[in-house]
Backbone as CSV, one residue per row, in Angstrom:
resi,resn,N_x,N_y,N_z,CA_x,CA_y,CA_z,C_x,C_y,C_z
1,UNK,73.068,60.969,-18.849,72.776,61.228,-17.463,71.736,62.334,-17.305
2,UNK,71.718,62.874,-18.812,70.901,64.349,-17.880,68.992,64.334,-18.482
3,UNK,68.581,63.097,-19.271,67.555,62.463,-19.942,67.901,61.296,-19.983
4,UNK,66.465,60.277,-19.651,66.183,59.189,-19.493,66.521,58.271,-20.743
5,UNK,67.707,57.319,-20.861,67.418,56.642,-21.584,66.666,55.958,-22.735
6,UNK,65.418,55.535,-22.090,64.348,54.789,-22.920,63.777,55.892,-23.454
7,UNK,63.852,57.077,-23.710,63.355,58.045,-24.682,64.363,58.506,-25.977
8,UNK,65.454,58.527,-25.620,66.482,58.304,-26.334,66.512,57.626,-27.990
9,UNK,66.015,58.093,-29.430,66.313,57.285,-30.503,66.976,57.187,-31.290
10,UNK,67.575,56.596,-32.467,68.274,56.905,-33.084,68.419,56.884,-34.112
11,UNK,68.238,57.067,-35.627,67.706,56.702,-36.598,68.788,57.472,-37.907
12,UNK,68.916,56.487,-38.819,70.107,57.459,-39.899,69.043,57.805,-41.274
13,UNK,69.315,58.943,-41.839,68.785,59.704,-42.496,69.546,59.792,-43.689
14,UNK,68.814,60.747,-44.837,69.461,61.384,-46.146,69.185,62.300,-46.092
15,UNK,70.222,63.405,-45.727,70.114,64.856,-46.728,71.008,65.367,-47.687
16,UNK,70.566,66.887,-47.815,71.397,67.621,-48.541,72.907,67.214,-48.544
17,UNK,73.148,67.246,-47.606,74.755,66.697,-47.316,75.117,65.378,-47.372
18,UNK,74.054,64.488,-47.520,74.328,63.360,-47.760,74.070,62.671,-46.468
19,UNK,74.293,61.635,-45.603,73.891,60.210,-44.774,74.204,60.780,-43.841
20,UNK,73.234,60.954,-42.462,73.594,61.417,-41.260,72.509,60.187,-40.358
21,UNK,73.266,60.864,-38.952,72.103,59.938,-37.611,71.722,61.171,-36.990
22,UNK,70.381,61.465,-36.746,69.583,61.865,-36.016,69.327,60.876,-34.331
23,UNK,69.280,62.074,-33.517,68.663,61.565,-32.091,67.441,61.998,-31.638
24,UNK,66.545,61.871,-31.548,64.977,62.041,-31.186,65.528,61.926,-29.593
25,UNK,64.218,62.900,-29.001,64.080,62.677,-27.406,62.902,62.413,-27.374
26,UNK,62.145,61.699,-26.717,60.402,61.540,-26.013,59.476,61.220,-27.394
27,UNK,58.254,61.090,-26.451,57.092,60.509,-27.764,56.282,61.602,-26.819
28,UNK,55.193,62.498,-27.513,54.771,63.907,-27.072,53.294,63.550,-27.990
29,UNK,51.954,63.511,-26.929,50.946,64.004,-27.599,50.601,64.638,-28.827
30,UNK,51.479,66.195,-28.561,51.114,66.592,-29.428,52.132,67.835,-29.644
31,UNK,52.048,68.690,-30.635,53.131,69.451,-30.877,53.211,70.697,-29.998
32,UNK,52.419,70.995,-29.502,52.451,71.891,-27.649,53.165,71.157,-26.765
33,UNK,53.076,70.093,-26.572,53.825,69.265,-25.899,55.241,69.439,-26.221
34,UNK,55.339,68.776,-27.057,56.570,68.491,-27.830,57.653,70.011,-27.580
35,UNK,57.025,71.003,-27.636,57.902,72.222,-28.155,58.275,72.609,-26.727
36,UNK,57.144,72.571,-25.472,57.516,72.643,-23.934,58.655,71.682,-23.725
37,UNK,58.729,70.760,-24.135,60.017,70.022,-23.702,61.029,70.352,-24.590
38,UNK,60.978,70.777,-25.676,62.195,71.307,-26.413,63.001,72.894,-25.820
39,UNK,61.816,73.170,-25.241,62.066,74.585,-24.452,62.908,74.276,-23.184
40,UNK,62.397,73.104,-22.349,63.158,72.677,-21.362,64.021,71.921,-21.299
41,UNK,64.542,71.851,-22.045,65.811,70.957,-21.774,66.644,71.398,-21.334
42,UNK,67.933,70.403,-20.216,68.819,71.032,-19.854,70.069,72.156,-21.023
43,UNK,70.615,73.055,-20.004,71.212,73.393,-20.946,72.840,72.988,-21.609
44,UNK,73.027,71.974,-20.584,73.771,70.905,-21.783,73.349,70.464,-23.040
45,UNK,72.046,70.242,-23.142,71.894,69.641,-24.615,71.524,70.919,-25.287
46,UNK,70.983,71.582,-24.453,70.729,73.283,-25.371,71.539,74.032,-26.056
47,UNK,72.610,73.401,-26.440,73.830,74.035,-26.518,74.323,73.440,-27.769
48,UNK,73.569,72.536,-28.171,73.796,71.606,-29.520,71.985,71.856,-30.470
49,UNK,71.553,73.199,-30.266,70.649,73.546,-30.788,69.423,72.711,-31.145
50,UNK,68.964,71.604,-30.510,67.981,70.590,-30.960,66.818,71.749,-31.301
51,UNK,66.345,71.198,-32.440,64.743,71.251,-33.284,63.859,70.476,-33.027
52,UNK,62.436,71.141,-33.201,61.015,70.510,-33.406,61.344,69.499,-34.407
53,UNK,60.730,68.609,-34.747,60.728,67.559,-35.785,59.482,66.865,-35.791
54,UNK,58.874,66.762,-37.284,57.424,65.558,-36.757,57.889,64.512,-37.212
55,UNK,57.310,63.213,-37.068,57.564,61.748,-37.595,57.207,62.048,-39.015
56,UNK,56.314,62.488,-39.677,56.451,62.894,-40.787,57.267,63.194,-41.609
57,UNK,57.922,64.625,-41.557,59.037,64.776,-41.858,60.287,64.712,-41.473
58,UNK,60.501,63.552,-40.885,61.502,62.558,-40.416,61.642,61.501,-40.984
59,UNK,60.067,60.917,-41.345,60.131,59.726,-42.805,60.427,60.079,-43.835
60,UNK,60.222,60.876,-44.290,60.608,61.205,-45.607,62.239,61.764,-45.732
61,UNK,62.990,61.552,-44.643,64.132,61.550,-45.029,64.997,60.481,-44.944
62,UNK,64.185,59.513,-43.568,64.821,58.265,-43.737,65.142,57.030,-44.931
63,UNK,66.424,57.080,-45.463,66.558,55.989,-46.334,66.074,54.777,-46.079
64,UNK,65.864,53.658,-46.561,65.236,52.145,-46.147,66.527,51.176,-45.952
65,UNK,66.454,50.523,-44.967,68.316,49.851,-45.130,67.620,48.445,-45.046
């Protein structure tokens, strides 16, 4: 309710700890972009500490299923 849906992703990963799901918010120009909306978010989701992330190093953690 408090972000739009269709920005919403979801994608499962490998780390250190082993097999997790990541949630992405928005698709952002560029990383100025990106970090203004990480700044604004409500503070319901602010409260579950979301990070910067690039698609970059987001591939390289995704396993291939």
């Amino acid at each position: 309710k408090v972000v739009a849906k269709d920005e919403v992703h979801l994608y499962r990963g490998l780390g250190r700890g082993g097999e997790y799901f990541g949630v992405l918010y928005g698709r952002f120009a560029d990383r100025k972009n990106a970090r203004q909306a990480l700044a604004s978010l409500p503070a319901a989701l602010a409260v579950n500490r979301p990070i910067f992330r690039t698609i970059g190093g987001i591939r390289q953690e995704i396993r291939p299923y």
